[in-house]
N, C-alpha and C positions, 0 to 999 in steps of 0.2 A: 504494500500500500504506500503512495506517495504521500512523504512528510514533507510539511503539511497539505492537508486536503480535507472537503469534509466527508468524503467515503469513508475514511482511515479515523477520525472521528468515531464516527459512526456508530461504526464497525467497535469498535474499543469500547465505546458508551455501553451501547448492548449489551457486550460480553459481563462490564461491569454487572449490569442489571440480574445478570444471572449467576456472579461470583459463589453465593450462596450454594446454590443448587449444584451449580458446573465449575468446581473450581479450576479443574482439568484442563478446561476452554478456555479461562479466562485465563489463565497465567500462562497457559501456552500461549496463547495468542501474544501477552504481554512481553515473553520473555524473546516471541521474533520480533517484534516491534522493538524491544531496547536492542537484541544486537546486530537490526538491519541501523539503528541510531548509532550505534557504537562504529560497525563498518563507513558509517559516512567519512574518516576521521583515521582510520587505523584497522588493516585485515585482521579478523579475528584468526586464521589458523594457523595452526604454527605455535603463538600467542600464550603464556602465562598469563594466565586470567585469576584473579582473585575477587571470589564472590563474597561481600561481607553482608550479613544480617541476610542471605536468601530462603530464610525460611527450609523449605523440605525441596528445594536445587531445581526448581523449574529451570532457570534465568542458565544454572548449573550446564545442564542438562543439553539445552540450546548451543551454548559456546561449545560444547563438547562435539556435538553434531556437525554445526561448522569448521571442524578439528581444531580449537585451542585445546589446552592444557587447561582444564576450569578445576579450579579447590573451593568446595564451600566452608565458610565459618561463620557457623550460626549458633548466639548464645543460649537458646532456648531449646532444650528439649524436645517439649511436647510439639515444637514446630519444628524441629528437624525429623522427628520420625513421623507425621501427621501421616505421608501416604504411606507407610508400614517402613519399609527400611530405607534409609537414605541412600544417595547417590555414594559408589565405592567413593576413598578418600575425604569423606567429609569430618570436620571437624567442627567439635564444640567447644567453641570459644568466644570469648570477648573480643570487640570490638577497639575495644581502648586497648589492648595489650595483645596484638596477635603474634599467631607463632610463626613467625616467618622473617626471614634475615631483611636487612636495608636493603632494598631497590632489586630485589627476586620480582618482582610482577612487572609482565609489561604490560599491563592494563588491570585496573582496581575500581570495581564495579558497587556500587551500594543503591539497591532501586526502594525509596520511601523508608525508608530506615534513621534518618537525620533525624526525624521530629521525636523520636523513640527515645533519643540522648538527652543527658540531663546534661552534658558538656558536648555540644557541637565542633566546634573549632580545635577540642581535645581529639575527638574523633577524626576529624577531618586529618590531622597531625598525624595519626598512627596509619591512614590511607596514604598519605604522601609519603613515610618514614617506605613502606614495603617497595612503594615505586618505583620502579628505574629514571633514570635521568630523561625527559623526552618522550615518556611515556605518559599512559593518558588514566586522567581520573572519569569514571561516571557518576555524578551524584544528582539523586532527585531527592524529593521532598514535597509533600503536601503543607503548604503554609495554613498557619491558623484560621488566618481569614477567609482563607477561601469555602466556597458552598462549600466542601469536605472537609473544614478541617476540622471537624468535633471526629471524622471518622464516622463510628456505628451512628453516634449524638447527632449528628448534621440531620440540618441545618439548626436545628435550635440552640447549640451552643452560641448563636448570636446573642441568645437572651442570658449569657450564663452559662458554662460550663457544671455547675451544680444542677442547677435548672434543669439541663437537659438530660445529664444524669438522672436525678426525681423521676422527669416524664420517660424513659427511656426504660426505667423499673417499672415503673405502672401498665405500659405497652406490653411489657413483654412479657414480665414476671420473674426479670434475672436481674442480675446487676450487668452492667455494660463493664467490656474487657478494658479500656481505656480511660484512665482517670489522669486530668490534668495535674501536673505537675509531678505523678509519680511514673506512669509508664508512656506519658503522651507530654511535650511541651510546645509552647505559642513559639513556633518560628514566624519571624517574619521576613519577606521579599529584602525589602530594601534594609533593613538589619545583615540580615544576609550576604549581600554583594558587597556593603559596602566592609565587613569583614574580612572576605574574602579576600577583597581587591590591596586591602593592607596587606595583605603576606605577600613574603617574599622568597616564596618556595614553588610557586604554582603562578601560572597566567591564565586568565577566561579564556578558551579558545570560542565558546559559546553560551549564552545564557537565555533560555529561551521557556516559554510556557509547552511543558511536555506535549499536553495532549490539544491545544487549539488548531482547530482547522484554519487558520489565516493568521496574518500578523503574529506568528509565534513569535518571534524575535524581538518585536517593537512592544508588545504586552509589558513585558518586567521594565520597562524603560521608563513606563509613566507612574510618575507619584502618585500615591490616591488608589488610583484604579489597579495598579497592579496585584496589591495585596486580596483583594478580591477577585478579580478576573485573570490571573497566571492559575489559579488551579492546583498546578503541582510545578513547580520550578525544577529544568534541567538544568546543571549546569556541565558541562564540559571543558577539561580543566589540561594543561601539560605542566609532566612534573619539571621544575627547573634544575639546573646541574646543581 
């Protein structure tokens, strides 16, 4: 599907809509969509790929097929074994401390995983530290403000992240998996960049609203509007010598 477009839109909307049900679909779909994003940029085969935070190795699984070398490291358990046994080579680990020497990956992938950190720019540090020199980072994130960023909560975390918690137990009869400030944090857009752009280890090769079908590029650009209308922020990053 061509990036951007609103077929390719779409098409990912959908899939979303049936996450639940079709997980299968959906993160398959998800996981050619980030490394047809990732080949815009850098061939995936060949390629040490380091998947952090991938869950049970969809994204894994993908890079693998296009022949990199894909390692997962994923902190969680019960989401690394989710589809029965994980992808061979996967590892359970931390994010902020991974196992792996300075500048081994030529490519270091993280898909929605930032807003999960109680220290962003800590994390971001130990994806740069694994990097090679000139090699490339993927990182997305769903920003607070945007219609998703409560997650399950959305959209009424507008009114309240408690709030939507309350109504979110009442709906459904459970408590909701993501609780502000313990396993879910407010990133923001322009917080975001303008942290980023401080370091001096990484350059923006691209910063762009992952999933809009138009103006993905010009979106994160405007004050105001961006923090709502970017969605999930990509950014696209090379690692400096």
């Amino acid at each position: 599907m061509r990036d951007p477009s609103l077929r390719r839109s779409l098409t990912l909307f959908r899939a979303f809509l049936r996450e639940q049900h079709d997980p299968e679909h959906c993160y398959g779909l998800l996981a050619r969509d980030a490394a047809d994003q990732i080949e815009r940029y850098e061939p995936l085969k060949g390629r040490v790929v380091a998947d952090i935070g991938g869950g049970s190795g969809h994204f894994t699984e993908e890079f693998r097929r296009r022949g990199a070398h894909g390692y997962l490291f994923e902190p969680d358990l019960r989401e690394l074994s989710a589809r029965g046994s994980p992808p061979g080579g996967a590892v359970l680990a931390d994010g902020y401390l991974l196992p792996m020497a300075d500048g081994t990956a030529d490519i270091c992938f993280s898909s929605n995983v930032l807003e999960h950190v109680a220290d962003p720019q800590t994390f971001l540090s130990e994806l740069v530290r694994i990097t090679r020199p000139g090699g490339l980072i993927y990182l997305s994130f769903t920003n607070w403000l945007s219609p998703w960023g409560g997650h399950e909560t959305a959209p009424w975390h507008y009114l309240g992240a408690r709030r939507a918690r309350e109504r979110y137990r009442r709906r459904t009869g459970r408590a909701a998996k993501h609780t502000l400030g313990e396993n879910l944090f407010a990133l923001h857009v322009g917080r975001t960049l303008r942290q980023v752009r401080r370091r001096d280890d990484v350059w923006i090769v691209t910063a762009r609203s992952r999933y809009a079908p138009f103006l993905a590029e010009t979106i994160p650009r405007l004050p105001g509007v961006r923090e709502v209308a970017t969605w999930n922020l990509l950014l696209i990053l090379r690692r400096l010598p």
